[in-house]
LOGUDREN-980914 format. One record per atom (N, C-alpha, C): residue in one letter; x, y, z. Coordinates in pm, whole numbers, plus 50000, padded with zeros to 5 digits. Atoms other than C-alpha are relative to their C-alpha. Last residue first. Layout:
AXYZ...
//
This chain:
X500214984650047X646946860697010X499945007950104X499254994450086X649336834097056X499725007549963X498914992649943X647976827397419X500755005749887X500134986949932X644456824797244X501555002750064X500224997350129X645836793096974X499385018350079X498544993650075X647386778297248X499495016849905X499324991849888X644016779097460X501305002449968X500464988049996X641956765397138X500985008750104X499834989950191X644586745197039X499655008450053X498745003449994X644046723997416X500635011849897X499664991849919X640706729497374X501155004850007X500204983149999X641006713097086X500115009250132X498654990650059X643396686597244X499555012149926X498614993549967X641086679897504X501055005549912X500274984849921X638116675597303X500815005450081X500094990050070X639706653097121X499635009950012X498764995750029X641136631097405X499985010449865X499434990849929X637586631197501X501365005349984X500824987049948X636106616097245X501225010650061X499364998050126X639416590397178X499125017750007X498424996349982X638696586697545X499955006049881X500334985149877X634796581297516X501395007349975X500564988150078X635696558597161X499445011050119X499124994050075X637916540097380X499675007049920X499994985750030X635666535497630X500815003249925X500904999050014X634726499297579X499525022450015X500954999250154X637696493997467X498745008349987X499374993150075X639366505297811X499525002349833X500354985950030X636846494498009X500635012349873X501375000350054X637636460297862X499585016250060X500035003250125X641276465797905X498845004449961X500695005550024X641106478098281X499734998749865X500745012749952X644026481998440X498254997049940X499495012149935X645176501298174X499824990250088X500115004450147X642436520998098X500984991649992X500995008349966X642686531398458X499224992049858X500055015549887X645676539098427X499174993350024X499125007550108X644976564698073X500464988950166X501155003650072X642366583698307X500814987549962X500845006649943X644396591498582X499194987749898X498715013449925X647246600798352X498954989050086X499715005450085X644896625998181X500554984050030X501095006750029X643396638798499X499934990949885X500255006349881X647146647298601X498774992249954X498995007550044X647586663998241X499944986550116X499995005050052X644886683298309X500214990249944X501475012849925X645366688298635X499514994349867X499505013349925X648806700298482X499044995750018X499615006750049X647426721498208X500534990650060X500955007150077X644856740998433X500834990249908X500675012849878X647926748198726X498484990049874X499065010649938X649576763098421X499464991250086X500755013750191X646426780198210X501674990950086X501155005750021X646196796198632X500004989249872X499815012649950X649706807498613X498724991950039X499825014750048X649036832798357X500444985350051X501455003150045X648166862998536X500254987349896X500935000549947X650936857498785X498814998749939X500054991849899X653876851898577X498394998150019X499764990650059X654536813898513X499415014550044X501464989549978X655966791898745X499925011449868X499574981149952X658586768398636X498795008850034X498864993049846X657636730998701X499695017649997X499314984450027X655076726898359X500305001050190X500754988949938X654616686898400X500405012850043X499434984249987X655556657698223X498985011650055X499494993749881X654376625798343X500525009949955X501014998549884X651936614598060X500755006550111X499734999449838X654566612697800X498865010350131X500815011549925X652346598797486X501055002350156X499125009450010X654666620197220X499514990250089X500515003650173X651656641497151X501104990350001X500985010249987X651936650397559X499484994549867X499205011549877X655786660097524X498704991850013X499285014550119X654556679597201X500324990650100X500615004050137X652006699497385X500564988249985X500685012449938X654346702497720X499054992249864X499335008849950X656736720997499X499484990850086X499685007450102X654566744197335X500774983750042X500655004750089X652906749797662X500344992249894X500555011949877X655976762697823X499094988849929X498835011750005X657386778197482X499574989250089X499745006650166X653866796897475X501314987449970X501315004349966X654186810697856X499624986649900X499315008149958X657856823997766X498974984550060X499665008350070X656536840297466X500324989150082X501395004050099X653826855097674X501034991849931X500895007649887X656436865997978X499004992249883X499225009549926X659186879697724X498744994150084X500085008450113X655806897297495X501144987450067X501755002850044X654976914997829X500114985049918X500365010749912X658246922697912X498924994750019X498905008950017X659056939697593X499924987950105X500095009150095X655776956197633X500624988249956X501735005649950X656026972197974X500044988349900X499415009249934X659706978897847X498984991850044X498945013150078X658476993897550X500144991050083X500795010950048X655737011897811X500344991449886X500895008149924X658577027298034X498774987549919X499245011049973X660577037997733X498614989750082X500135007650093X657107058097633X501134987249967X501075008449997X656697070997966X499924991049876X499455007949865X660377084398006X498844989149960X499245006950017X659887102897632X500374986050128X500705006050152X657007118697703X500904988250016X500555010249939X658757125998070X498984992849889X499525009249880X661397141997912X499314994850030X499805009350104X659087158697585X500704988950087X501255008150082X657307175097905X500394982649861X500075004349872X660747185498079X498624992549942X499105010850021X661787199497734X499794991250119X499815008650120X658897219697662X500854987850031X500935005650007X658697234098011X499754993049908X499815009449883X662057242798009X499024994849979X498685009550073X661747260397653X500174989050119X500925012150104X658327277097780X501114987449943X500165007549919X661117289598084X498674991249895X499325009949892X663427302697861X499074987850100X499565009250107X661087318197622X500954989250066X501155006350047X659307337397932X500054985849906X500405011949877X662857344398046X498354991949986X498745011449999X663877358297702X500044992250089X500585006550134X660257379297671X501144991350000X501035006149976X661047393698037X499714989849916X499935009749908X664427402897920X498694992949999X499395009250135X663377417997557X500134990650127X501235006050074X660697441297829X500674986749876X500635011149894X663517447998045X498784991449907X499245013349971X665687458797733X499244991850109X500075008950099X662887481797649X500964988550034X500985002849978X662877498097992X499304992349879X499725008349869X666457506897988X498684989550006X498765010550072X666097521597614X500024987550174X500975008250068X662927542697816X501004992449895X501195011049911X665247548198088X499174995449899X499615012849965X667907559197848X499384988850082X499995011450075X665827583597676X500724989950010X499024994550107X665257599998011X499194993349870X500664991150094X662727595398298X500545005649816X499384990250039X665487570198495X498595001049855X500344988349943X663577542998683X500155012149988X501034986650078X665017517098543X499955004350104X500224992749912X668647493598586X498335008249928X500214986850039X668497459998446X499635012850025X501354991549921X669837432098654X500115016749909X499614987349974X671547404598474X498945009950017X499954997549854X670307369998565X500245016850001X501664994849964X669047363898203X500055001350177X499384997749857X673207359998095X498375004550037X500935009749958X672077344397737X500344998450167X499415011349977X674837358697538X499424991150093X500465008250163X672237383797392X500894987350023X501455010550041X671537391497729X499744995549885X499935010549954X675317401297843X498454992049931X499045010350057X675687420097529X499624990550107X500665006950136X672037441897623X501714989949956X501095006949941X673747447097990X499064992949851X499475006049920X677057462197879X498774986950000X499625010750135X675277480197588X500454993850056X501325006950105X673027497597867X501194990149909X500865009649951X675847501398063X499154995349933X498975011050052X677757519597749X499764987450109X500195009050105X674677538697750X500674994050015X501145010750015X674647548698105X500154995249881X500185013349897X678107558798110X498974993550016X499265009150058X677767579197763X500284991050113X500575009850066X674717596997909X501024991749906X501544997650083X674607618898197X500014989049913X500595003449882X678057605198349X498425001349970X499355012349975X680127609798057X499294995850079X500985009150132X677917637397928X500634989350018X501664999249943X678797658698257X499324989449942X500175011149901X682817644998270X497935002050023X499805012250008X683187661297943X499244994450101X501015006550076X680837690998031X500644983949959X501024998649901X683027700498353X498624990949904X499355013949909X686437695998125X498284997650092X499945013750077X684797717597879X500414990350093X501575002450078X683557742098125X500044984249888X500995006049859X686927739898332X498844997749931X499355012549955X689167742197993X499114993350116X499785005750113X687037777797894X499984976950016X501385001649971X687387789098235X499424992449865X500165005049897X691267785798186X498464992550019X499635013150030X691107796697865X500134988050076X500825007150086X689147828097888X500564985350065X501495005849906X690867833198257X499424995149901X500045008149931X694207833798084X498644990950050X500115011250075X692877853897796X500124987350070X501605007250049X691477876497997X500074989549934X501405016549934X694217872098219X499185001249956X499325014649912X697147879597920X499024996350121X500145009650121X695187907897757X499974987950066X501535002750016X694577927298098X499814989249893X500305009049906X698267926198118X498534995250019X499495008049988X698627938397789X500074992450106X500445003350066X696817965797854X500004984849977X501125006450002X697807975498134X499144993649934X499195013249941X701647972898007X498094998950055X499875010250104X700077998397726X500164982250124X501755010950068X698328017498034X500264991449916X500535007549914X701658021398176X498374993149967X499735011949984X703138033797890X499834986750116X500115011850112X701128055497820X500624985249970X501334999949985X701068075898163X499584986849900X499895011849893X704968070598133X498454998049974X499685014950062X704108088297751X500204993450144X501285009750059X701688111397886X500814989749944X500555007049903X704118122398230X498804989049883X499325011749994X707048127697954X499034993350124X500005011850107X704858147697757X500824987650117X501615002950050X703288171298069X499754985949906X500495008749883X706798172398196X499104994049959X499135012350020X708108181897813X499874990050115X500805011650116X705148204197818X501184994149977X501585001049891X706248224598220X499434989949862X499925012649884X709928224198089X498734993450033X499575012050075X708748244197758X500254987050101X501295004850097X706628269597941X500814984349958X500945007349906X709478271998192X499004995149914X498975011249952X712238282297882X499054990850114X500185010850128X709428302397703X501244987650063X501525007550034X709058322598015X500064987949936X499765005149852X713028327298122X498264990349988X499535019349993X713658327297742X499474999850103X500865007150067X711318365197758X500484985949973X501055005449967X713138380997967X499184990049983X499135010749919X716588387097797X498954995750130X499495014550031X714128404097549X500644987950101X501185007450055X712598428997777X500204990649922X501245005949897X714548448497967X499654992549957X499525001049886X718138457797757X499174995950092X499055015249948X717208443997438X500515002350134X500635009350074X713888465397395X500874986750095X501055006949841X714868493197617X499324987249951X498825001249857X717988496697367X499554995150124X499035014349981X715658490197062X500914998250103X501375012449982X712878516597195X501054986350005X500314997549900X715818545097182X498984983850083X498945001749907X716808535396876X500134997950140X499555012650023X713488538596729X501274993750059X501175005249890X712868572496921X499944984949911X499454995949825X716218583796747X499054994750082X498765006349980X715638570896374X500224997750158X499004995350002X711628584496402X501224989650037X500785003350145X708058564896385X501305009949930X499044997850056X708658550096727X499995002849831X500474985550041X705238549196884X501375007349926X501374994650082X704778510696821X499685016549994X500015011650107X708088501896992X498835001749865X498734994750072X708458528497258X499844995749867X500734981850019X704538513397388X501475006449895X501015000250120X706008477697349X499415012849950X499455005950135X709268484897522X499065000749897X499194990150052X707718500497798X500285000349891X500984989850023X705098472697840X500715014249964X499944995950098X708188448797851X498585009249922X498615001649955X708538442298264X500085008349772X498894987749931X705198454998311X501535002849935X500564985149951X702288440298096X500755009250102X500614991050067X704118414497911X499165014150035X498524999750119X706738400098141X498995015949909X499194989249969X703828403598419X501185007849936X500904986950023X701168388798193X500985009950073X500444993950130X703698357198162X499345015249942X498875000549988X704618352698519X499935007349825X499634988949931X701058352898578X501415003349966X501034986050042X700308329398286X500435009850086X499054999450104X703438304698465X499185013149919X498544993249934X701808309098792X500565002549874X500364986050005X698168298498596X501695009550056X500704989850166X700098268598456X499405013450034X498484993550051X702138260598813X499125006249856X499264987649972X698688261398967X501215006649998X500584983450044X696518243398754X501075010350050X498964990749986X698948213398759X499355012749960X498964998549902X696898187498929X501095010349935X500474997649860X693628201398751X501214995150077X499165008149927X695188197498373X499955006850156X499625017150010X692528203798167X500984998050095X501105005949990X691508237998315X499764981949953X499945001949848X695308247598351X498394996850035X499135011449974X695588240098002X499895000250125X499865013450020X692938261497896X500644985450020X501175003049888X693878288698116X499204987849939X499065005449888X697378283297915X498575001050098X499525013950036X695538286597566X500824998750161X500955006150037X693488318797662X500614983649992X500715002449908X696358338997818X498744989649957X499085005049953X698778332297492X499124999950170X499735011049960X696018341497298X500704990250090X501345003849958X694828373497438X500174985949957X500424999249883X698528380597423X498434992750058X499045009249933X699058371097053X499774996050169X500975012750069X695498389496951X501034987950063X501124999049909X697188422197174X499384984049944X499625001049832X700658416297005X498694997350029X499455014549925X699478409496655X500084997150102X501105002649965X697248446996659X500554985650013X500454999849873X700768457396753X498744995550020X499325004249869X702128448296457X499644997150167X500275015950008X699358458196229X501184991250068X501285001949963X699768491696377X499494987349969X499994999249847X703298490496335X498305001750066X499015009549934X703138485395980X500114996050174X500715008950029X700618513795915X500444981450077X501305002549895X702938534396094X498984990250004X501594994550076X705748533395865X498604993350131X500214985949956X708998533396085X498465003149942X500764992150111X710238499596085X499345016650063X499585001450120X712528475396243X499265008449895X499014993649993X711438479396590X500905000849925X500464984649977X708178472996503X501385006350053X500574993650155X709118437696355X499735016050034X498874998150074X711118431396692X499575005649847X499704985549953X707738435196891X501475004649939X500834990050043X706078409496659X500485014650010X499854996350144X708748388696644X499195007949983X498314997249956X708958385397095X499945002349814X499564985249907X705178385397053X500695008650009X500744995150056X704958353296828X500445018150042X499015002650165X707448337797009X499625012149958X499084995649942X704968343097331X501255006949909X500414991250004X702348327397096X500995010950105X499704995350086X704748296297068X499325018749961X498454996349954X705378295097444X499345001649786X499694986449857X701308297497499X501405003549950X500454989150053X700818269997177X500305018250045X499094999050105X703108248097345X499485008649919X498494992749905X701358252997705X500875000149849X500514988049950X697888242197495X501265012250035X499975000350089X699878209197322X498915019950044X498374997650029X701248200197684X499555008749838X499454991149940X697248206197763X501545002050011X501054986050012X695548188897516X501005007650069X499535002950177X697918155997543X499635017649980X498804996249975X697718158297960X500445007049844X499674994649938X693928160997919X501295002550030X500714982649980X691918156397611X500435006650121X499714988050167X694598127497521X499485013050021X498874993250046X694828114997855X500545007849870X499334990949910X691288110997959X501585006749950X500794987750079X690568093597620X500595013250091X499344991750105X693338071497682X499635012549969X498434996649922X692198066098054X500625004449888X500524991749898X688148058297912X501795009750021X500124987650079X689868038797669X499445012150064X498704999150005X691718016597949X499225012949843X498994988949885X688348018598102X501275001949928X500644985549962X686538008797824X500735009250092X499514991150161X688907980397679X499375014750036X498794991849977X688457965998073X500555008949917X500064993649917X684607962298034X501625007850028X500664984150065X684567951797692X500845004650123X498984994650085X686937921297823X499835017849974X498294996349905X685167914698170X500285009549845X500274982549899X681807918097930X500795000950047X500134991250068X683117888197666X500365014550098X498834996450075X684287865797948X500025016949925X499254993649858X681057868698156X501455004949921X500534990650011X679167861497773X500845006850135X499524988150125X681447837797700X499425010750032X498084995349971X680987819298023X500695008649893X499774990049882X676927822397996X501545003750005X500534987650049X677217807397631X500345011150141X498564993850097X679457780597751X499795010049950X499355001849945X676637769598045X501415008849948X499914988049963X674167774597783X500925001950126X499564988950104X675487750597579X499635012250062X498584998350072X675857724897859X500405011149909X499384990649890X672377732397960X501514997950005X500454982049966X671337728697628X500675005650143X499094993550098X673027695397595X500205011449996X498475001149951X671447680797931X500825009749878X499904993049868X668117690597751X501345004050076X500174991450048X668337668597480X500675017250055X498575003450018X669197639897697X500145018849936X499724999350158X665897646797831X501175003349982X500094989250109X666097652698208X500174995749875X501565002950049X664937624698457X499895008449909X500345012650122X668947614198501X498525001349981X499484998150151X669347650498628X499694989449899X500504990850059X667227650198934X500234999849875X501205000450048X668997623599085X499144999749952X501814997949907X671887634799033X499124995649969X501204991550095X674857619298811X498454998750122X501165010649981X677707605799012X499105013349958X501054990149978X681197622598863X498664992850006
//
């Protein structure tokens, strides 16, 4: 997952929030689906309780007030005291006015079957107001053996074997009513339950995508940059000063990014004073062989100057006149060479001609002896400077 643009300039902070509100929003879509379906499916209970429930329990009231009717009008045909039969018959009319009242109730809750419930009321008011209106009148004015008799014959011969045909439909019409609220119920239970299973699906699903969506967000937001960042700070503590540090990111990893450039800079700065140090103490060091060797060959050319000398010295303290410094010495000292031979040459001159001539020879022998002393200081003196 490549992290926008946009996103790496957001406060880490930030990123979190919109992660949390990300899980907040999905709970909250979750949540409302859920309400939303618990409403309707209560909405549909409610419907069915105040309407199929109400109205099988309306039509059962109708067939029991019917009952009611059918004992009321048998109690008056069991008695003769008037009183009795007047509170009999005031049952009927209160029975009746119920038994029409609770079935127009039911056919007002239950709009697809208004018109078997009012049919069934009609069917009902006709039992009671024609088919056993004889009966009931005989029944309540019977206050004699013979006009009681009379009433019970039109009783069971019209009017009872009537009255199952009602209470037998009434009853079909609330065992429909029950067996449409329990399918009714049991279809909403399976809706229920199915609604359970994808809210929960979808929770968990959507759920799994959000978390899976935030893993890979904070992996890419800010545990892949850091673990670059720690990538890039290990290579520079192992002294990798080529590695390229990323900035430009507004975050708290750009300003972590933007500290490591600043430890770089300060490790190539130290790097290159460290070169410069050691390339300095290098040619310290080069120039100060160089002037040993300067020296070493200095003191080889001076001692070798000195042995020369020393060695003509004693060769001319031993009275050999023909020796004479051959080897060259180096350049600024071959001058006290060519000066010790002509020396030595003017010496020789001298000392032959002191030979052939005796008497000059005496007669300069205190010049010579002179001069042969002033030659050999000198002589000292010019040792006596090459040794310092």
């Amino acid at each position: 997952m490549k992290e926008a643009p946009y996103v790496k300039n957001l406060p880490i902070i930030v990123k979190f929030f919109a992660i949390l509100a990300v899980l907040g929003l999905f709970a909250i879509i979750s949540t409302s689906f859920s309400s939303w379906q618990m409403r309707h499916l209560a909405r549909e209970s409610q419907t069915l309780n105040q309407g199929v429930m109400k109205g099988a329990e309306e039509i059962a009231a109708a067939s029991a007030a019917l009952q009611k009717i059918h004992a009321n009008i048998a109690a008056q045909l069991i008695t003769t005291n008037s009183l009795e039969k007047e509170n009999e018959t005031a049952g009927i009319a209160l029975a009746i006015s119920f038994f029409n009242g609770a079935l127009n109730d039911a056919a007002r809750r239950l709009p697809a079957h208004r018109q078997d419930i009012l049919n069934l009321r009609s069917d009902g008011d006709t039992l009671l107001n024609q088919t056993c209106a004889k009966a009931i009148s005989m029944a309540s004015n019977a206050l004699d053996a013979p006009s009681l008799a009379a009433a019970q014959t039109e009783f069971v011969t019209n009017c009872a074997p009537n009255i199952p045909h009602i209470t037998s439909a009434l009853e079909m019409t609330r065992r429909a009513l029950v067996q449409e609220s329990d399918s009714r119920m049991r279809t909403m239970s399976a809706q229920v339950m199915r609604s359970i299973l994808i809210t929960f699906a979808a929770v968990l699903g959507g759920f799994a995508l959000v978390v899976a969506g935030a893993f890979f967000g904070l992996n890419a937001w800010v545990v892949k940059p850091l673990n670059g960042l720690r990538e890039i700070m290990e290579r520079l503590a192992g002294g990798d000063l080529e590695v390229n540090v990323p900035t430009g990111r507004h975050d708290e990893i750009g300003a972590m990014a933007e500290t490591v450039q600043v430890f770089k800079a300060n490790a190539l700065e130290k790097q290159r004073a460290e070169t410069l140090a050691a390339d300095a103490q290098a040619r310290a060091t080069a120039e100060r062989e160089r002037a040993e060797a300067t020296r070493e060959a200095l003191a080889a050319t001076q001692a070798k100057v000195v042995e020369g000398l020393a060695d003509g010295l004693e060769r001319l303290s031993n009275g050999d006149l023909i020796f004479r410094l051959d080897s060259a010495f180096a350049p600024e000292y071959e001058k006290l060479r060519t000066d010790f031979n002509k020396a030595l040459d003017s010496l020789q001159r001298t000392m032959q001609s002191i030979a052939a001539n005796a008497q000059g020879v005496r007669s300069g022998a205190g010049e010579i002896t002179h001069s042969s002393d002033d030659l050999s200081r000198r002589t000292e003196q010019q040792a006596a400077s090459l040794e310092e």
